[in-house]
ZAZA-508231 format. One line per 4 residues: number of its first residue (from 1); for each residue z, y, x of C-alpha. Coordinates in Angstrom, 1 decimal. Each point is the difference from the previous one (the first is absolute). Example, Ala and Ser with C-alpha at 12.3 -4.5 7.8 and 13.67 -1.06 7.14 Angstrom:
<rs>
1 = 7.8 -4.5 12.3; -0.7 3.4 1.4
</rs>
This chain:
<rs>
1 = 107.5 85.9 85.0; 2.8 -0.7 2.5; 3.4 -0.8 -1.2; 1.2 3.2 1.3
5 = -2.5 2.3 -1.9; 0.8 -1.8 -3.1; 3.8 0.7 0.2; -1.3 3.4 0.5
9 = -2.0 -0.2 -3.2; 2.7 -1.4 -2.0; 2.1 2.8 0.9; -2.3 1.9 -1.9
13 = 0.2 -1.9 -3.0; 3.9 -0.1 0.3; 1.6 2.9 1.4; 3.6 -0.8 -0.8
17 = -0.4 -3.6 2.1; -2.3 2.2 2.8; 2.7 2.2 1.0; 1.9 -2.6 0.9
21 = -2.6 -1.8 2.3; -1.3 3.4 1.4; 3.8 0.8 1.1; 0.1 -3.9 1.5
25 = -3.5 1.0 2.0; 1.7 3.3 1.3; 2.5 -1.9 1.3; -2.3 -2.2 1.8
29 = -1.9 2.8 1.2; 3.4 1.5 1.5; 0.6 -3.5 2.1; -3.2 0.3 1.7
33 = 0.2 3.8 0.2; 3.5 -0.5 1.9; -1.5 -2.6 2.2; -3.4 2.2 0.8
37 = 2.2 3.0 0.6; 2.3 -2.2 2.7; -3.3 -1.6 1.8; -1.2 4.0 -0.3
41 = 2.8 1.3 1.6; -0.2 -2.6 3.0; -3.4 0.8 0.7; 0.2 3.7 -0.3
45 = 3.3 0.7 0.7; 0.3 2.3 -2.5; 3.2 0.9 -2.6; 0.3 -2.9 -2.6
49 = -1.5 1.6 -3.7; 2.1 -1.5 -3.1; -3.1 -1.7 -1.8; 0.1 -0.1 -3.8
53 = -1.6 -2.2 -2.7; -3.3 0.4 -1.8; 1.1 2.0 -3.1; -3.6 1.3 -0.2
57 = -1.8 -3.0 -2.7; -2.5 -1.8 1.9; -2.5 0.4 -3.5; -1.6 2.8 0.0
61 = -0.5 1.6 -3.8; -3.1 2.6 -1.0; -0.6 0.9 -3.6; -3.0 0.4 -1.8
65 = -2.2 -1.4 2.6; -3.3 -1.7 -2.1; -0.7 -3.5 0.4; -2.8 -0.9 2.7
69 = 1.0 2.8 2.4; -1.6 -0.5 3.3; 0.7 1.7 3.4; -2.3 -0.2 2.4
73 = 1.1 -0.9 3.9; -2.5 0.8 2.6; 0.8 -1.9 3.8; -1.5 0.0 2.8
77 = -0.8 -3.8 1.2; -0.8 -1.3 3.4; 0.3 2.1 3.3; -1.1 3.2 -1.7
81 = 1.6 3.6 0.3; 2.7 -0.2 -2.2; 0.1 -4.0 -0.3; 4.4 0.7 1.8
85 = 1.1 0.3 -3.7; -1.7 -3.1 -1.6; 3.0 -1.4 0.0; 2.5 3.0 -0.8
89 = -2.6 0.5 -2.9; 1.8 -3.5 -1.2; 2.3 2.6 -2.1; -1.6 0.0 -2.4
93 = 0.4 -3.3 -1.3; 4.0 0.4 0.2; -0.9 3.2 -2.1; -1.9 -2.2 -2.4
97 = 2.4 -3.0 -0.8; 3.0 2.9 -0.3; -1.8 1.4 -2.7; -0.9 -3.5 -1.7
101 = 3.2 -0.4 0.2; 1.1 2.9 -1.5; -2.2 -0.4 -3.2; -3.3 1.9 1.8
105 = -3.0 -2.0 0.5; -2.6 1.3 2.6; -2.8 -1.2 1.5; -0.9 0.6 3.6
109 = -3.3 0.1 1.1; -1.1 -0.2 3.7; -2.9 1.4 1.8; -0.7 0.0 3.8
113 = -1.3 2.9 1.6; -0.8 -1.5 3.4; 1.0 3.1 1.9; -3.1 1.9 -0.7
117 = -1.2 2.9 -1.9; -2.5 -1.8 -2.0; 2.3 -3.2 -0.4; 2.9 2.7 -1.7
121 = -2.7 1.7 -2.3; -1.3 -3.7 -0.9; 3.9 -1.2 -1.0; 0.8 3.3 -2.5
125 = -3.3 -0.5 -1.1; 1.1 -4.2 -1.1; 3.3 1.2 -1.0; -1.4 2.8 -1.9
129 = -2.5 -2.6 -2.1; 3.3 -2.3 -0.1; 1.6 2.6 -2.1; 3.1 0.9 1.6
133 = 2.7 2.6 -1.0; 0.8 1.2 3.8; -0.6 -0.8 3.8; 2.0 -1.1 2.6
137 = -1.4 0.2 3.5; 2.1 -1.8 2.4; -1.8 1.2 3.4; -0.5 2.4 2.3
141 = -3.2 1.7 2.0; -2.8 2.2 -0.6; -1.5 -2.5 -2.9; 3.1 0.8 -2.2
145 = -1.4 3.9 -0.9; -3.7 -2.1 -0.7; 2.6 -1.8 -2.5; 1.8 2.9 -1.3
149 = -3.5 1.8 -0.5; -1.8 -2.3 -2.0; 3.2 -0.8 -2.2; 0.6 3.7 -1.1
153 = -3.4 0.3 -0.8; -0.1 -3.0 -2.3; 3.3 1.3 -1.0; 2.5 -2.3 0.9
157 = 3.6 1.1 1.8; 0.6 -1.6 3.3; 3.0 -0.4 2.0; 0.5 -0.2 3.4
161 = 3.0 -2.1 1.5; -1.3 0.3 3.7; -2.0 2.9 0.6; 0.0 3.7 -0.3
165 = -1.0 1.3 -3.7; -3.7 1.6 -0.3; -1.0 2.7 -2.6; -0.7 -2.9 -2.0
169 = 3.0 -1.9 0.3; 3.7 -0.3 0.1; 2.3 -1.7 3.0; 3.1 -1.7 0.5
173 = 0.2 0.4 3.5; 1.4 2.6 1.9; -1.3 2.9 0.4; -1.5 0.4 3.5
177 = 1.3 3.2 1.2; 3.6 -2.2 -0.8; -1.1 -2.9 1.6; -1.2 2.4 3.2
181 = 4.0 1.8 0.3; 1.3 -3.3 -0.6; -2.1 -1.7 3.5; 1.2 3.3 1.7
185 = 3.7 -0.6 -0.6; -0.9 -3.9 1.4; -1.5 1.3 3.2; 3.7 1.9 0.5
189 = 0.5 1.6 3.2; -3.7 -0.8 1.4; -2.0 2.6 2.2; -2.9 -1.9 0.4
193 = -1.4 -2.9 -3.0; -2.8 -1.3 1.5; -2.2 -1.0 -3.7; -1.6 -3.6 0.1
197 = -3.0 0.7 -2.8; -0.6 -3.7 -1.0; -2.6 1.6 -2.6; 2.4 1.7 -2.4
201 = -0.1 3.3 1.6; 2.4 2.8 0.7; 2.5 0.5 -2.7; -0.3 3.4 -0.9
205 = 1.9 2.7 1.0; 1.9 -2.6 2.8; 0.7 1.4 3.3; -1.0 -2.3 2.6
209 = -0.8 1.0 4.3; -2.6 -3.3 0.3; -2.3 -1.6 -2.0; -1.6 -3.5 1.1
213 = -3.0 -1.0 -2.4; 0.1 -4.0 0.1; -3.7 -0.4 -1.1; -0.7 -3.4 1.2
217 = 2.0 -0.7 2.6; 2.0 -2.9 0.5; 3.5 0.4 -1.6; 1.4 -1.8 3.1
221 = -1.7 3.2 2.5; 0.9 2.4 -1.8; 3.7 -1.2 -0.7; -0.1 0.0 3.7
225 = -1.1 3.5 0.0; 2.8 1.1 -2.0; 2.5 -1.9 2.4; -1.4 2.2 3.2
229 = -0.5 3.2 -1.9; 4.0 -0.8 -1.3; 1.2 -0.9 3.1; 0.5 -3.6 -0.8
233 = -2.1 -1.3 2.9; 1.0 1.5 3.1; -3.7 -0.1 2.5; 0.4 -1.7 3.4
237 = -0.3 2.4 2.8; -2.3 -2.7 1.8; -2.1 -0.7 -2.7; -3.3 1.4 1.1
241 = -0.8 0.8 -3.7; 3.6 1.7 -0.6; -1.8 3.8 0.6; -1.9 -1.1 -3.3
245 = 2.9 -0.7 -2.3; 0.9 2.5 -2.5; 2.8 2.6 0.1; 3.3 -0.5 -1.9
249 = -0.7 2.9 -2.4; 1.5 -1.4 -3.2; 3.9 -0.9 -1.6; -1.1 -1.3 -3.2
253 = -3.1 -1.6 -1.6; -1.1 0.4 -3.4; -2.7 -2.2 -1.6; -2.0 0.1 -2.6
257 = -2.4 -2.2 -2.0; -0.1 -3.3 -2.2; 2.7 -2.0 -0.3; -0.7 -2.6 1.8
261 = -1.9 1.7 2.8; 3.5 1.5 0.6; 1.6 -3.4 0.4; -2.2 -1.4 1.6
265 = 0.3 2.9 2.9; 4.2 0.4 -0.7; 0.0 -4.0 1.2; -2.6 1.8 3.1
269 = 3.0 2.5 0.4; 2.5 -2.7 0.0; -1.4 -1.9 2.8; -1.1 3.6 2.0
273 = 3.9 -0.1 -0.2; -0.3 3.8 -1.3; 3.3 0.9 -1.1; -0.8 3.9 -0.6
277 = 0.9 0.5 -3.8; -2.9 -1.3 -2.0; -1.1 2.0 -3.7; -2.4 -1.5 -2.9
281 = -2.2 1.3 -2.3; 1.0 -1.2 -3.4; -2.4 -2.9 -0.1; 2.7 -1.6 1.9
285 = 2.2 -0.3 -3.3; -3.5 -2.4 -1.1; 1.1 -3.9 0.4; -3.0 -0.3 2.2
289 = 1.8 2.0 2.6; 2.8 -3.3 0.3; -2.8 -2.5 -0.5; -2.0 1.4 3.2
293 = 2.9 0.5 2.1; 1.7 -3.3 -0.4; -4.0 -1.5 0.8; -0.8 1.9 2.8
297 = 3.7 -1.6 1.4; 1.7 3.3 -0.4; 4.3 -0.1 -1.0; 0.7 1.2 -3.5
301 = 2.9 0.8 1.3; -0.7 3.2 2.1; 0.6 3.2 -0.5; -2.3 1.8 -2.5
305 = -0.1 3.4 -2.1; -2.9 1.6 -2.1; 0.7 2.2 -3.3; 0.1 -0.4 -3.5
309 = 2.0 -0.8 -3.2; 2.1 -2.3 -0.5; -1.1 -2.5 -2.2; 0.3 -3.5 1.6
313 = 2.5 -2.5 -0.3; 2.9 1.6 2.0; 0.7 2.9 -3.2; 0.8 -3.3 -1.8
317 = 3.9 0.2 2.2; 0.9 3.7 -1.1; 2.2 0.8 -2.8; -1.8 2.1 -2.1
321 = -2.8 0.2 -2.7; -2.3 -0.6 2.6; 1.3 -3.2 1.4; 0.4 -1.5 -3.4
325 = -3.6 0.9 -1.1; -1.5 -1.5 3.8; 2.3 -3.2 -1.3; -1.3 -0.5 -3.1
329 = -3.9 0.3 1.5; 1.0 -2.8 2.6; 1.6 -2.3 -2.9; -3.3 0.5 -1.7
333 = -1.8 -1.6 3.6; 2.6 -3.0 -0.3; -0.7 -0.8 -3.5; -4.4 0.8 0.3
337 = 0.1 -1.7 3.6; 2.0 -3.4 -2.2; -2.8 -0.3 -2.0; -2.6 -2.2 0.8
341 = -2.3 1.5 -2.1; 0.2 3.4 1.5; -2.8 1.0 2.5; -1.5 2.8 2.0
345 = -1.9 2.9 -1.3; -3.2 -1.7 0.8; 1.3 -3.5 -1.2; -0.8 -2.0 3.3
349 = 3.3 -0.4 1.0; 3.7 -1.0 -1.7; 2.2 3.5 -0.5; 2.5 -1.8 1.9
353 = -2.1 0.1 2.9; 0.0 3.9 0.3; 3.4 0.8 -1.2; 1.3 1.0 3.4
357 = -2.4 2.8 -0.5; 0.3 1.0 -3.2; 0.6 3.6 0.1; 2.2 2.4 -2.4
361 = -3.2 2.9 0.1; -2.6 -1.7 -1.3; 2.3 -1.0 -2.7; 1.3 3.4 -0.8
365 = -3.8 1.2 -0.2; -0.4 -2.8 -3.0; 3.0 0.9 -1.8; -1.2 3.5 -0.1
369 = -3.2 -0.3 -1.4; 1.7 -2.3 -2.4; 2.1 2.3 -1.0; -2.6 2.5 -0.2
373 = -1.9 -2.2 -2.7; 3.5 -0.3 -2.1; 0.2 3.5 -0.2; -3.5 0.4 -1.3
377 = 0.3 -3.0 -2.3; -3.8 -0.6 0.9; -1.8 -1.8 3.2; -2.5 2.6 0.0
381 = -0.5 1.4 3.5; -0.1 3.5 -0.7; 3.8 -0.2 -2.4; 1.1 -1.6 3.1
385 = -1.2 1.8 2.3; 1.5 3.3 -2.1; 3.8 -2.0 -0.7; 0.0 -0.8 4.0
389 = -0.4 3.9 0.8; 3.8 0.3 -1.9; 1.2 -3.3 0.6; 3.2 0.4 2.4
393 = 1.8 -3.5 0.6; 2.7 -1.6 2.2; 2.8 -2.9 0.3; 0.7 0.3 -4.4
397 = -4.2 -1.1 -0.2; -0.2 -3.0 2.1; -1.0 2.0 3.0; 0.9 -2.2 3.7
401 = -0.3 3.5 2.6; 0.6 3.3 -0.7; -0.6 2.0 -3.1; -3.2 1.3 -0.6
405 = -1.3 2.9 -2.1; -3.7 -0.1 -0.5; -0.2 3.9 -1.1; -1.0 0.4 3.4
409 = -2.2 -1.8 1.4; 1.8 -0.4 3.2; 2.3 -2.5 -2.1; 2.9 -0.9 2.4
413 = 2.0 2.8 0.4; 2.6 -1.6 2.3; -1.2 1.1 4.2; -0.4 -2.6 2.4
417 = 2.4 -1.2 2.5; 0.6 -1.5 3.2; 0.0 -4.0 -0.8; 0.9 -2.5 2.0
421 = -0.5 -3.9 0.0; 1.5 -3.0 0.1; -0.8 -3.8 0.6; 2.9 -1.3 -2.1
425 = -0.5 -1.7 -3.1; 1.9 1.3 -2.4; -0.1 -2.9 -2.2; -1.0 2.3 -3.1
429 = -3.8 -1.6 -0.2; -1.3 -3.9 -0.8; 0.3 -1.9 3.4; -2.8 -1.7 1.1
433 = -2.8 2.2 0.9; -1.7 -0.5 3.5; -0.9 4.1 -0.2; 2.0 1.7 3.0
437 = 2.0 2.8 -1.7; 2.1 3.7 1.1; 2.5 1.1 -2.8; -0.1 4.0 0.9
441 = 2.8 2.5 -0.9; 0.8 3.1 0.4; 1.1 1.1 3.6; 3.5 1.5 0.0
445 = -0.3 0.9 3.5; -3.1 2.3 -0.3; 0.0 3.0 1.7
</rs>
């Protein structure tokens, strides 16, 4: 254990002297607050937010939760649908030390689904045999219902931090019909989106005048597609093949599909020099999406929207409950991330490595079923599954993002919004990753 994590242990053990050091960390927290808010304000220029310490404990406290409690985590390795959130699904280890630390031993267990149907039915099926109390499944894709499927009918409550909830589950994401008004109010004033389906499909119930299916053609032809149909490219009048080039018929694209499909074709878009307002589908909020721009030679630094909550490291400036809760959840990445001890999920790789990408959902889907198991006193699938159907948390419980209220199964009640991102570091994670990373927030000039 780091030196960090035991100070917050000895808190524990002495309250009187851990008052004391928490209020010395909140002030800490407020220096590099100030200073993230200042580099924020530069980059966004935006109205300077007063940022305020960490008054939220950084331990994490659940009673009554039996010894040997294990959560399963099912991720999707490799190149796979769904593989965007491997590293967001990093969560849940930040989840897992805050509880430690907070007197509540878990033990995660991680399965890889491989993106498929059969791989998500074989990972319940491990987790099931391994005994554990809940499931997290930190992707996205068609395989995640396979998941959801076999898990309710062995039993076992799932959660779903990035995908829509099925009858046999419950999600933490917003609800699509949200996420759709949300992408509307990005497009603005447009008369004519022209969709680029990179595989994800046509958000429902999104108005759009053109749709261009990418199938497998060249990012680099069809950015230059969207550049002619978008009036970018201007055809020369002698050009004997100028008759053949298609009609500007579009003021703003919208695409759609994995993360890093979409930044691999926004760095296309960059060099199409398309300047047409540009919406993502939610995957974009996926650290993949930063990753693949930055290595397809793309600017993190361009203009981008999509919609969603906000849960990323930007809430950690405002000066409310919210900001304190998203402060305490990135004090928990310093101290894991410190440790040399710490790794992945899948244990092939240091924590430290992947704590640019830690993300606040997939640890708010852990706390919850963790709470769920309190509240039955047992680690019995079926009490927990019946103590998550009332369990309502928020900021008080050790929750990063919004408050959640599992008596529906549409958990997140909050509606998406327009986000925007940033390139600026805000100095609120460990330094030293090589991952390329956005910091998205919400859009004050949305339509």
């Amino acid at each position: 254990m780091t030196d960090d994590a035991q100070v917050a242990g000895d808190d524990l053990e002495a309250r009187h002297g851990g008052r004391r050091r928490l209020l010395i960390a909140g002030i800490a927290v407020v220096v590099v607050a100030v200073v993230a808010v200042v580099l924020l304000v530069r980059t966004l220029g935006a109205a300077p937010a007063e940022a305020v310490p960490a008054t939220v404990p950084v331990p994490i406290s659940v009673a009554h939760v039996p010894e040997g409690t294990k959560i399963g985590v099912v991720v999707t390795l490799g190149d796979s649908e769904g593989s965007e959130w491997n590293q967001a699904a990093q969560g849940a280890v930040v989840a897992q030390r805050r509880l430690a630390l907070g007197g509540t031993d878990v033990q995660l267990v991680t399965r890889n689904d491989g993106g498929s149907t059969a791989g998500a039915q074989q990972a319940v099926a491990e987790l099931v045999r391994d005994g554990v109390a809940g499931i997290v499944v930190a992707s996205s894709g068609g395989h995640v219902t396979a998941a959801a499927t076999a898990a309710a009918d062995a039993g076992v409550p799932v959660v779903l931090p990035y995908a829509e909830h099925t009858e046999d589950s419950w999600s933490t994401a917003p609800a699509p019909t949200s996420v759709t008004a949300a992408m509307q109010r990005a497009l603005g004033n447009a008369d004519s989106p022209l969709l680029v389906d990179l595989g994800g499909g046509a958000p429902a119930g999104l108005r759009v005048a053109h749709v261009l299916t990418a199938g497998s053609t060249e990012v680099t032809e069809l950015a230059r597609t969207v550049a002619q149909r978008t009036g970018a490219v201007q055809p020369d009048a002698d050009d004997a093949g100028a008759q053949d080039t298609p009609a500007v018929d579009s003021d703003a694209v919208v695409v759609s599909g994995s993360a890093a499909r979409q930044g691999a074709f926004v760095a296309a878009l960059q060099a199409a020099d398309v300047t047409v307002p540009v919406v993502l589908t939610p995957d974009a909020t996926s650290p993949a999406f930063g990753a693949a721009l930055s290595t397809a030679g793309g600017s993190l630094s361009g203009t981008f929207r999509t919609a969603g909550v906000t849960t990323d490291d930007a809430t950690a400036l405002q000066s409310d409950p919210a900001g304190r809760a998203m402060s305490a959840f990135l004090g928990a990445v310093r101290i894991v991330a410190k440790d040399p001890d710490a790794r992945n999920l899948t244990g092939d790789q240091a924590f430290s490595a992947v704590a640019s990408g830690a993300d606040s959902r997939s640890h708010d889907a852990v706390v919850a079923l963790v709470h769920a198991v309190g509240t039955a006193r047992s680690a019995s699938p079926s009490a927990v599954t019946d103590a998550l159907a009332k369990t309502s948390i928020g900021a008080d419980d050790g929750v990063a993002g919004p408050s959640l209220d599992f008596g529906d199964q549409q958990a997140l009640g909050s509606d998406a919004t327009v986000l925007a991102a940033s390139a600026q570091a805000l100095g609120l994670r460990p330094a030293g990753s090589s991952t390329a990373s956005l910091v998205w927030f919400a859009d004050t000039t949305e339509h």
